[in-house]
Backbone as numpy.savetxt, mean C-alpha at the origin, in Angstrom:
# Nx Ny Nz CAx CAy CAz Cx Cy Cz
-3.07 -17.79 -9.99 -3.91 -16.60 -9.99 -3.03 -15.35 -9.99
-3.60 -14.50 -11.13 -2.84 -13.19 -10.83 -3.24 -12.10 -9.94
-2.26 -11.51 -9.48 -3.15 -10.86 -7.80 -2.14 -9.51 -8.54
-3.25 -8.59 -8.18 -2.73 -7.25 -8.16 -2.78 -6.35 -6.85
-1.52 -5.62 -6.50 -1.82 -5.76 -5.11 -1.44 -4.24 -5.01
-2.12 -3.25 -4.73 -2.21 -1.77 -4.27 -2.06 -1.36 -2.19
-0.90 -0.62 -2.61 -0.69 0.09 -1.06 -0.75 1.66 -0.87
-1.32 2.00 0.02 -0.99 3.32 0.52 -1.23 4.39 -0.78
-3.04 4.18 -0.64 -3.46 5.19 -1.57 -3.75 6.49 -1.64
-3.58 6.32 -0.19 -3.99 7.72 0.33 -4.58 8.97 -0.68
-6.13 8.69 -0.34 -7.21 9.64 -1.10 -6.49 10.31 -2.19
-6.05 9.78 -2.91 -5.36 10.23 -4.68 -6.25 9.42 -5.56
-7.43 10.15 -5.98 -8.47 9.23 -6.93 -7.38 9.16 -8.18
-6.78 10.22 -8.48 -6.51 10.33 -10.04 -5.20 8.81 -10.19
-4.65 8.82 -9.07 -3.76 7.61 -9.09 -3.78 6.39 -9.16
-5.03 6.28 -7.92 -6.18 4.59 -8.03 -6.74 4.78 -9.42
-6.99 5.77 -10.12 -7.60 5.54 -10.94 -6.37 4.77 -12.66
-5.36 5.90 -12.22 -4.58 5.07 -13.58 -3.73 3.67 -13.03
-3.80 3.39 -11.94 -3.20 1.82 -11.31 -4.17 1.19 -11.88
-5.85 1.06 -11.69 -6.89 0.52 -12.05 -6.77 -0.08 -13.91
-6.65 0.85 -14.29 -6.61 0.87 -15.88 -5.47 0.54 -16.20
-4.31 0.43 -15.57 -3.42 -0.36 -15.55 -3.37 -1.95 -15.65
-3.67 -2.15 -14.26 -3.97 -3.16 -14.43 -4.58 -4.04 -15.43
-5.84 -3.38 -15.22 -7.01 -4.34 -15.90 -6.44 -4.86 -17.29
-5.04 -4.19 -18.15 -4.69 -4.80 -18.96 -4.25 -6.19 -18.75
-3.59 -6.77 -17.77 -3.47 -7.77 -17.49 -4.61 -9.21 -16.75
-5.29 -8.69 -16.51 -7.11 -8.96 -15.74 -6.49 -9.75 -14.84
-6.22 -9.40 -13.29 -5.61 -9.57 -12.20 -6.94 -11.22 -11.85
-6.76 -11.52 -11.63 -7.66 -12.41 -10.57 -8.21 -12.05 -9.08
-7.90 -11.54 -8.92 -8.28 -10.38 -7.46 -7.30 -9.46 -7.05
-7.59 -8.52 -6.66 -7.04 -7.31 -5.59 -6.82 -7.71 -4.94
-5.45 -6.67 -3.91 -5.23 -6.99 -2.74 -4.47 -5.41 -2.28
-5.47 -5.21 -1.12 -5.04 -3.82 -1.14 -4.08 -3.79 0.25
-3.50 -2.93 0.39 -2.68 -3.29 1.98 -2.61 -2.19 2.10
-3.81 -1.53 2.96 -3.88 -0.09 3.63 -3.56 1.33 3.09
-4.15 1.98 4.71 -3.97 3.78 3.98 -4.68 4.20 2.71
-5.88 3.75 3.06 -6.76 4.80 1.40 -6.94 5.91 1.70
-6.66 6.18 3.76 -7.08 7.67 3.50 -5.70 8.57 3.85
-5.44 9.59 3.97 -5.23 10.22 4.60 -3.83 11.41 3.98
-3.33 11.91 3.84 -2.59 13.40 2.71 -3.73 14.08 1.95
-4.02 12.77 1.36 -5.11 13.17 0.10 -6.30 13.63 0.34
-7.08 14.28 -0.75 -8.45 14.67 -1.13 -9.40 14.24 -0.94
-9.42 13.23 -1.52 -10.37 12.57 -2.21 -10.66 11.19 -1.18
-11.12 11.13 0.32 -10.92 10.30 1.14 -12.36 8.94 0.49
-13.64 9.84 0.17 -14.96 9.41 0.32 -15.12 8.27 -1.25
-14.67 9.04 -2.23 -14.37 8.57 -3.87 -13.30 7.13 -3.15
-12.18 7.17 -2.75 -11.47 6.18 -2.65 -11.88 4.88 -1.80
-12.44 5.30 -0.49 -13.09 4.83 0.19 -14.46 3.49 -0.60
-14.81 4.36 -1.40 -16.20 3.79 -1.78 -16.03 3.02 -3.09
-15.14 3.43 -3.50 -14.35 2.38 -4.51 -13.75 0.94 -4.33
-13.20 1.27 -2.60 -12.09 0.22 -2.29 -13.58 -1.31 -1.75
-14.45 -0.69 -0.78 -15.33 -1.23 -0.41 -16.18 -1.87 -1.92
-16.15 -1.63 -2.65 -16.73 -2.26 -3.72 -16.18 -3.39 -4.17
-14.86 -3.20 -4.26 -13.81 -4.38 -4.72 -14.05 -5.12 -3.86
-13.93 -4.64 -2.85 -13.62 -5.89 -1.26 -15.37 -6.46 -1.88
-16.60 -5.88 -1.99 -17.71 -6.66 -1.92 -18.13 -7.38 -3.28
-17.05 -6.96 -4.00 -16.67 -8.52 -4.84 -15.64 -9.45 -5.27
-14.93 -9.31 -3.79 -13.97 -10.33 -3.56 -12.63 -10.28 -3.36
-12.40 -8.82 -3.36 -10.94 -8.42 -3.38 -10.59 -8.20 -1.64
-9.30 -8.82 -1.29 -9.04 -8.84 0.12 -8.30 -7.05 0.48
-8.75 -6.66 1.39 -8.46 -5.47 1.75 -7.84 -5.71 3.62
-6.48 -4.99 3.98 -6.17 -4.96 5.08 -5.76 -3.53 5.72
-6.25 -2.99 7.18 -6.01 -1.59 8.09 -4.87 -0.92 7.42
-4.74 0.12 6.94 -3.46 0.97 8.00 -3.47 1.64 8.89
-2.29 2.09 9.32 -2.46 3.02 10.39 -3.12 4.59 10.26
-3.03 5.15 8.97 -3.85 6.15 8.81 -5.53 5.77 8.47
-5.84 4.83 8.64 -6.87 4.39 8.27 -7.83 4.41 9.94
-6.76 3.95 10.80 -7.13 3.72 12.19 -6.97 4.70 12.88
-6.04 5.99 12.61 -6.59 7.32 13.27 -7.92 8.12 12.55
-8.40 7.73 11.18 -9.58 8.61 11.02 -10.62 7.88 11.71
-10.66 6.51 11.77 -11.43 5.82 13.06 -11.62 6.25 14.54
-10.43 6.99 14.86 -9.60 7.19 16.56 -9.37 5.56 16.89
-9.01 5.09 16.38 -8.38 4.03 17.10 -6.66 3.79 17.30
-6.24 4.48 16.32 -4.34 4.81 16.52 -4.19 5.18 17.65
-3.40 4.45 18.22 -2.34 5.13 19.77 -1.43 6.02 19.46
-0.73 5.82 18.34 0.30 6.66 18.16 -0.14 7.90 17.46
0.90 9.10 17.66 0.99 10.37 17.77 1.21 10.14 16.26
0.72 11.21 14.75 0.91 11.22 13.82 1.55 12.77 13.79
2.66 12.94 13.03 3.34 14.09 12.36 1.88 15.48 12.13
2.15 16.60 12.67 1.04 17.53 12.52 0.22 17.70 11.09
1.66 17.79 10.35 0.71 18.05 9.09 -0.12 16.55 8.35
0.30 15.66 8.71 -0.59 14.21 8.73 -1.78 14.14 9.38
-2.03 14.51 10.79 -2.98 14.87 11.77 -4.03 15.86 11.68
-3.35 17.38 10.19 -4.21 17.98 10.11 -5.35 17.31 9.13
-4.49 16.44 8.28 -5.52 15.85 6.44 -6.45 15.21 7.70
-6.22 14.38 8.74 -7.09 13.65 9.35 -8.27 14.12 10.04
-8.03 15.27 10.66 -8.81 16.18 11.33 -9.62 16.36 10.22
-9.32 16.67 8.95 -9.81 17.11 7.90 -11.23 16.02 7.13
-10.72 15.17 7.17 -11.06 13.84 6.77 -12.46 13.57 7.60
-12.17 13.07 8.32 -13.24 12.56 9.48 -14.57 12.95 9.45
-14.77 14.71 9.15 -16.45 14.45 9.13 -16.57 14.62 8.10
-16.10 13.81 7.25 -16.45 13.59 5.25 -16.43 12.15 5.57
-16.39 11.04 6.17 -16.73 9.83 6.17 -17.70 9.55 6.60
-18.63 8.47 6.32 -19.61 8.08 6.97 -19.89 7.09 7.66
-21.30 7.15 7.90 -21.05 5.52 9.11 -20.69 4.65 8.44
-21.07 4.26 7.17 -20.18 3.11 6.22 -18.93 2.85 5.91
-18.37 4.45 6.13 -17.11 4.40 5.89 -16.11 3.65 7.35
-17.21 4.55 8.27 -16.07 3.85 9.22 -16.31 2.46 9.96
-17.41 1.97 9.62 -17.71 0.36 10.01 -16.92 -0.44 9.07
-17.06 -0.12 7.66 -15.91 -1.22 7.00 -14.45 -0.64 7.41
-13.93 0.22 7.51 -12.91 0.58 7.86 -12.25 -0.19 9.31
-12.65 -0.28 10.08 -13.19 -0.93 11.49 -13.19 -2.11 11.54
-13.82 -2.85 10.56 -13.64 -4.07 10.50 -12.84 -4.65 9.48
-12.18 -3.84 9.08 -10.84 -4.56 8.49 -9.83 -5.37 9.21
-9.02 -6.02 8.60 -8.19 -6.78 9.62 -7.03 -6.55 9.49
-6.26 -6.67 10.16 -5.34 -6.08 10.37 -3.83 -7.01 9.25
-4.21 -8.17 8.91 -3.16 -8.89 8.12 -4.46 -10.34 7.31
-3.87 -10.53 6.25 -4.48 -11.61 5.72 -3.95 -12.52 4.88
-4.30 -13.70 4.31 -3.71 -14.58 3.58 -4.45 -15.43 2.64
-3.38 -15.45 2.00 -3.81 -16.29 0.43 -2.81 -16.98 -0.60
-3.37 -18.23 -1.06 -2.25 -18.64 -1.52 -0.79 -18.97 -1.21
-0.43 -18.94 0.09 0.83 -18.88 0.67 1.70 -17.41 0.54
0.77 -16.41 0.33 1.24 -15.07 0.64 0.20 -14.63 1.92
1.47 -13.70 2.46 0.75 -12.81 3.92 0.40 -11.43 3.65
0.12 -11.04 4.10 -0.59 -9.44 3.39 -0.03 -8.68 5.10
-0.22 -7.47 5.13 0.07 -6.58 6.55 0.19 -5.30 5.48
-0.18 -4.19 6.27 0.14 -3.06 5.94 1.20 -2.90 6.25
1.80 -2.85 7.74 3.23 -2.46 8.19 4.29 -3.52 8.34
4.01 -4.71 8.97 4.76 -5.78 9.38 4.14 -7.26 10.01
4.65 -8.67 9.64 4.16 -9.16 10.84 4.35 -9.80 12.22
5.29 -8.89 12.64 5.26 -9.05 13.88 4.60 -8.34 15.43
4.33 -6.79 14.97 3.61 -6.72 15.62 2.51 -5.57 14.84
1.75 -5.79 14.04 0.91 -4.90 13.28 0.04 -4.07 12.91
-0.39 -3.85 14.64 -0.82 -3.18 15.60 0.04 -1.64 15.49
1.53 -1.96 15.86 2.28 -1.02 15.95 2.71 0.02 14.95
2.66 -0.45 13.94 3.24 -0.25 12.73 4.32 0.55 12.59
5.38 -0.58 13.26 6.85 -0.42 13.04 7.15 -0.65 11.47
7.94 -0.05 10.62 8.29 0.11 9.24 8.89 -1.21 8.85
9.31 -1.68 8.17 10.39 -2.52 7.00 11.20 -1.67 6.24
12.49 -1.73 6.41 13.33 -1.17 5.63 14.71 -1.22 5.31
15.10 -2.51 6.07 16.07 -2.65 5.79 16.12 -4.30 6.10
17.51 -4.99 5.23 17.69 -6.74 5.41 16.89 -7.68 6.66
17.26 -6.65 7.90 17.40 -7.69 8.49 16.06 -7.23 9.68
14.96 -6.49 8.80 13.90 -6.06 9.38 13.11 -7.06 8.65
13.46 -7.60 7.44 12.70 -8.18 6.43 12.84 -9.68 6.89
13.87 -9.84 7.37 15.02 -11.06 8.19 13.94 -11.49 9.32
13.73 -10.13 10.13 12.38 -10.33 11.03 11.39 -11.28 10.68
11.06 -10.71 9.87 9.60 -10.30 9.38 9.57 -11.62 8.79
10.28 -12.33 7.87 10.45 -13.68 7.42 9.92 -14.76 8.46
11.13 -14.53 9.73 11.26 -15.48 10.86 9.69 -15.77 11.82
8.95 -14.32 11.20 7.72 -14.73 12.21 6.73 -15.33 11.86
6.51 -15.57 10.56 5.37 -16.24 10.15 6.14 -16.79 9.17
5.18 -18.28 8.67 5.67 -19.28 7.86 5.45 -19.34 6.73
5.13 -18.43 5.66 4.78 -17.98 4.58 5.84 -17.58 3.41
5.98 -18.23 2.28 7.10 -17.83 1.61 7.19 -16.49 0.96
5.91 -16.09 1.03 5.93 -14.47 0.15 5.03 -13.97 1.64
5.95 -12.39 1.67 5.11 -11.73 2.60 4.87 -10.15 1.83
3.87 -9.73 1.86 3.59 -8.08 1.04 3.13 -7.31 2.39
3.76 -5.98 2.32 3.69 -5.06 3.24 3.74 -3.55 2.03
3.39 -3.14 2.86 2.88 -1.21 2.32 3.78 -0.36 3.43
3.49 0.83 4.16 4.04 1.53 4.73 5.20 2.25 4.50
5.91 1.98 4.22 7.05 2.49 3.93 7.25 2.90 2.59
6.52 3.03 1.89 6.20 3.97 0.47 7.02 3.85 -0.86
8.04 3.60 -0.42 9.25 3.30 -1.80 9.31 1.67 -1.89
8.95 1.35 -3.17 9.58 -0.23 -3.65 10.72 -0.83 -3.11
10.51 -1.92 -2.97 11.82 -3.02 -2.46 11.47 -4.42 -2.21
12.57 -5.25 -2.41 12.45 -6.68 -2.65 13.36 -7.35 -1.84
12.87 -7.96 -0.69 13.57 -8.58 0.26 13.81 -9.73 0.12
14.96 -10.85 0.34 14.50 -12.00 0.16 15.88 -12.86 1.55
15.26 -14.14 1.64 16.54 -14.69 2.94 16.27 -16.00 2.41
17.57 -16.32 2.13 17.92 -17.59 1.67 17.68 -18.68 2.54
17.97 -19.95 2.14 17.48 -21.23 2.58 18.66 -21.15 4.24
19.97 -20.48 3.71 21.18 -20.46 4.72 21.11 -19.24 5.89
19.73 -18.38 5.56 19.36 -16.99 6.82 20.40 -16.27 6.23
20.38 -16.13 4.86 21.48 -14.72 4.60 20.29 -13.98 4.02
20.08 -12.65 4.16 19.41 -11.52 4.12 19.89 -10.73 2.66
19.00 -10.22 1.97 19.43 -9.76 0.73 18.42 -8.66 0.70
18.62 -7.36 -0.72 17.80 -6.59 -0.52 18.25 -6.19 -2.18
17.17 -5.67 -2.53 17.36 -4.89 -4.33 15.69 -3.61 -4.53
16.17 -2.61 -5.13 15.20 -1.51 -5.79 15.05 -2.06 -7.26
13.45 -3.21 -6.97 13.16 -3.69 -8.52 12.76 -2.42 -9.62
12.99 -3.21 -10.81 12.84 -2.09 -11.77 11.54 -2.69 -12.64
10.69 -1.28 -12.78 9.34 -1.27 -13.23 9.52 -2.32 -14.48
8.19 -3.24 -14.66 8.27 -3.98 -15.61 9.10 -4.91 -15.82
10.11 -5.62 -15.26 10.96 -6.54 -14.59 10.57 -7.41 -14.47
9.71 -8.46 -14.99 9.05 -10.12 -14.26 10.55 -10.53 -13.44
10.34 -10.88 -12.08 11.16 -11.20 -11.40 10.51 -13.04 -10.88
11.29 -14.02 -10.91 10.92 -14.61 -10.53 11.22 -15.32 -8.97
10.07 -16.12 -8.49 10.87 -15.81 -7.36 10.54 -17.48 -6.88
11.01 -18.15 -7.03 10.80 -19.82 -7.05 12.15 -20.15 -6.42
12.41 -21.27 -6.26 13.60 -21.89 -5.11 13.83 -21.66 -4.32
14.81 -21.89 -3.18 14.68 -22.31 -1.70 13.88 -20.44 -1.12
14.72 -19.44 -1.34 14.58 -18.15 -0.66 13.20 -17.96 -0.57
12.73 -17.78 0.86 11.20 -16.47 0.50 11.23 -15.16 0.46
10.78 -14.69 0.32 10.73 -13.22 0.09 9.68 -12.01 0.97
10.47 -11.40 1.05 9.42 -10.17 1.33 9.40 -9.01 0.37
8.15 -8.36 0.03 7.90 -7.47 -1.83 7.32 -6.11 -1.08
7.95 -5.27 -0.88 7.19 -3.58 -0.66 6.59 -3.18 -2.24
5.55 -2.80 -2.71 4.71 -2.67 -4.42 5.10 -1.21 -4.38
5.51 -0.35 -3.16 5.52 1.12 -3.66 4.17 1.38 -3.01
4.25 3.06 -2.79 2.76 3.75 -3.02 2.19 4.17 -3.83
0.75 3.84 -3.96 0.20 4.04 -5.04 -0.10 5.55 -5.35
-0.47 5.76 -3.78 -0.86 7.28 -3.98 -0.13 8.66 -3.37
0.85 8.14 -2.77 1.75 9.02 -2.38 3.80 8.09 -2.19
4.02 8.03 -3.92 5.27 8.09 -4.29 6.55 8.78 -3.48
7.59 8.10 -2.73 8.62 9.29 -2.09 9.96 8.89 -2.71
9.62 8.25 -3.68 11.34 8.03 -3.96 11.58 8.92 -5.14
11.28 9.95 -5.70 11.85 10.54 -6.56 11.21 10.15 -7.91
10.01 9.73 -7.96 9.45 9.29 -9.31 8.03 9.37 -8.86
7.19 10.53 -9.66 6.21 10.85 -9.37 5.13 9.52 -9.67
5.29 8.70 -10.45 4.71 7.57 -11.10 4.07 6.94 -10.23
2.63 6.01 -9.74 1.68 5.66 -8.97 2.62 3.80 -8.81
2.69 3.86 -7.74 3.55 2.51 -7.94 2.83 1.36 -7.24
2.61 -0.02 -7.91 2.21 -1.04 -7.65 2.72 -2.20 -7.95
1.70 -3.45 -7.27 2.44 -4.89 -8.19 1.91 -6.08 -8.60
2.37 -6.72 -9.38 1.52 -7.59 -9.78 2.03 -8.83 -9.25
1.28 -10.24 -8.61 2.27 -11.40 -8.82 1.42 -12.44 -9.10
2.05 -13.54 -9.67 1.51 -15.24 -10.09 1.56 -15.72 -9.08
0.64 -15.99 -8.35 0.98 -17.17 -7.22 0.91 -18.68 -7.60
0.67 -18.99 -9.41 1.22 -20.09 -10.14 2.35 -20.12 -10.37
2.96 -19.45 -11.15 4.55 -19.25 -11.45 5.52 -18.38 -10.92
4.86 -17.61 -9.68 5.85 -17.07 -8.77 6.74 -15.92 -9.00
5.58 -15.60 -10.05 6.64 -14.53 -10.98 5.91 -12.54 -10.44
6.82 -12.19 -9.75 6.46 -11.00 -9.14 6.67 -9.80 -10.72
6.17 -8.79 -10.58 6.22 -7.93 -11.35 5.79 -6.46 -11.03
7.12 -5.53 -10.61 6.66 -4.38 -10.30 6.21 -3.25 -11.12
5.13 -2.26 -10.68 4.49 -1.30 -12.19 4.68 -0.20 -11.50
4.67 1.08 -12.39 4.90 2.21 -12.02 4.09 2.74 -13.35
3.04 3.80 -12.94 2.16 4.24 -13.77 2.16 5.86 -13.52
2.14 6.62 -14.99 2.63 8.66 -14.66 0.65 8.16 -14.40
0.28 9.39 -13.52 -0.40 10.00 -13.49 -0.53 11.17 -13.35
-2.08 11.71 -13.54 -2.17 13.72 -13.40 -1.71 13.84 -12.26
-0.65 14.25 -11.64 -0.32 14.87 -10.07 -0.79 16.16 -9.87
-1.35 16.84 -11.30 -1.44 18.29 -10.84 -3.33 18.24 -10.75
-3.89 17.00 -11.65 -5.18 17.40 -10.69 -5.20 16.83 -9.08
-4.43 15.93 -8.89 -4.57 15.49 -7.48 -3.88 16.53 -6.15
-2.93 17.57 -6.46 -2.76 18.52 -5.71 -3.89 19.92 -6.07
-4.27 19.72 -7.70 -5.33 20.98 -6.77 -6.76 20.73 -6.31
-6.77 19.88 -6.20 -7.76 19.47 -5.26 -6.88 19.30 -3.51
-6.21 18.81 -3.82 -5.56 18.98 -2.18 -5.36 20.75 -1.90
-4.80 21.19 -2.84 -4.83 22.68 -2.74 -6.45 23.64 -2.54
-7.24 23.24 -2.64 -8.65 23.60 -2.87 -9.30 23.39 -1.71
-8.84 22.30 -1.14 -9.70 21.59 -0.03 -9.10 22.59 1.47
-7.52 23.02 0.84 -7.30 23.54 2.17 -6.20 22.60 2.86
-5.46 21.31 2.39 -4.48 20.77 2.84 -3.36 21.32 3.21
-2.56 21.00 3.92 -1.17 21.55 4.41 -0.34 21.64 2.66
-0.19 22.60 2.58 1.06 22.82 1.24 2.20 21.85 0.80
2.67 21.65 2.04 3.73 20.55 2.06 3.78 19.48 1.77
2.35 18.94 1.80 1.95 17.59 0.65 1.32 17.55 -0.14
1.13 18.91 -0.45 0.81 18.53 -2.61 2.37 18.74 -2.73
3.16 19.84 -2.06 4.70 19.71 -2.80 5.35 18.36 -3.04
4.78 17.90 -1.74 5.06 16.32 -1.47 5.40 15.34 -2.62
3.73 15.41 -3.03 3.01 14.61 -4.09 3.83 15.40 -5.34
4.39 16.68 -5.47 4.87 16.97 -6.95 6.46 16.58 -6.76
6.96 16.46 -5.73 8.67 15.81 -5.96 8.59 14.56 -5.31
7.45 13.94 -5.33 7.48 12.93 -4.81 8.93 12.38 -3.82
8.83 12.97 -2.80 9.77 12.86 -1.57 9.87 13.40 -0.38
């Protein structure tokens, strides 16, 4: 089955929207979204009501942590200008929004892949992934040969050999990577809707959980209608700049 798997969309319709049409050239076998539809962005209610559609025909959807402060359920303290989109956010959702939101889960599985927005060891917390031997972690705690995580916004491809040696690479868009023999892996897809590595492009991924063959995408979208609408609405400045140098 081909699984297309979207992270950290944070209310950027114009981005979900060219990942979508992306995709569909390949006709995924289900979605798999791994958190954060809301929160920098605009467009919280459009993304929201999109994502819940997929999920209610079959596509697996899991929390993030910006997902769980427009709830109030985050413990942790978010960066001000993050805290303001949220403040912002909140009475533009509705009770629908925040009961499916709410009852999301926090990690899921399929096919011998693990899903988490942040990590799985404790995912609650949402401590990051970002380096060998976080991924090294993250391997050791659950028994799953492919693990997909979001949060941390820039692409990367983790993998730990059959011998516990830790490896790490920045895949390149369009790349079928395969990923079969002893190593499992851990796959960051990028953000879809808020890009920080220096490439404004909506970043996602595709994988075979028949032939094991991962494949990362990077799609241009309009960034300038998705900041003036962030600009319009009244967002902090600093993340449409965000969203235009993507970094």
């Amino acid at each position: 089955m081909l699984l297309a798997i979207l992270t950290d969309i944070h209310a950027n319709r114009p981005a979900l929207s060219a990942c979508f049409e992306d995709a569909a050239v390949f006709n995924p076998g289900r979605y798999i979204f791994l958190g954060d539809y809301v929160g920098y962005g605009a467009e919280p209610e459009w993304v929201l009501d999109t994502i819940m559609r997929f999920v209610a025909e079959g596509a697996i959807a899991v929390r993030g942590n910006h997902d769980a402060a427009a709830t109030g359920t985050l413990r942790q303290r978010m960066r001000p200008d993050a805290q303001a989109v949220i403040d912002w956010t909140k009475p533009r959702l509705t009770a629908r929004h925040i009961e499916f939101l709410n009852r999301l889960p926090l990690t899921a599985e399929l096919a011998g892949c693990y899903f988490a927005h942040a990590n799985p060891w404790e995912p609650e917390e949402w401590d990051y992934i970002l380096t060998p031997a976080d991924a090294s972690f993250a391997l050791a705690v659950v028994p799953h040969k492919f693990i997909f995580c979001g949060h941390a916004h820039d692409p990367a491809l983790y993998s730990v050999s059959n011998l516990g040696k830790a490896s790490h690479c920045v895949p390149q868009p369009g790349q079928p990577l395969p990923l079969d023999g002893p190593n499992r892996w851990l796959a960051i897809p990028g953000s879809a809707g808020q890009p920080r590595d220096g490439n404004t492009a909506a970043a996602y991924a595709l994988f075979d959980t028949d032939t094991q063959v991962l494949t990362y995408r990077r799609v241009p979208y309009d960034t300038a209608a998705a900041t003036a609408v962030m600009r319009a609405a009244g967002l902090p400045e600093v993340l449409a700049q965000r969203l235009e140098r993507a970094g």
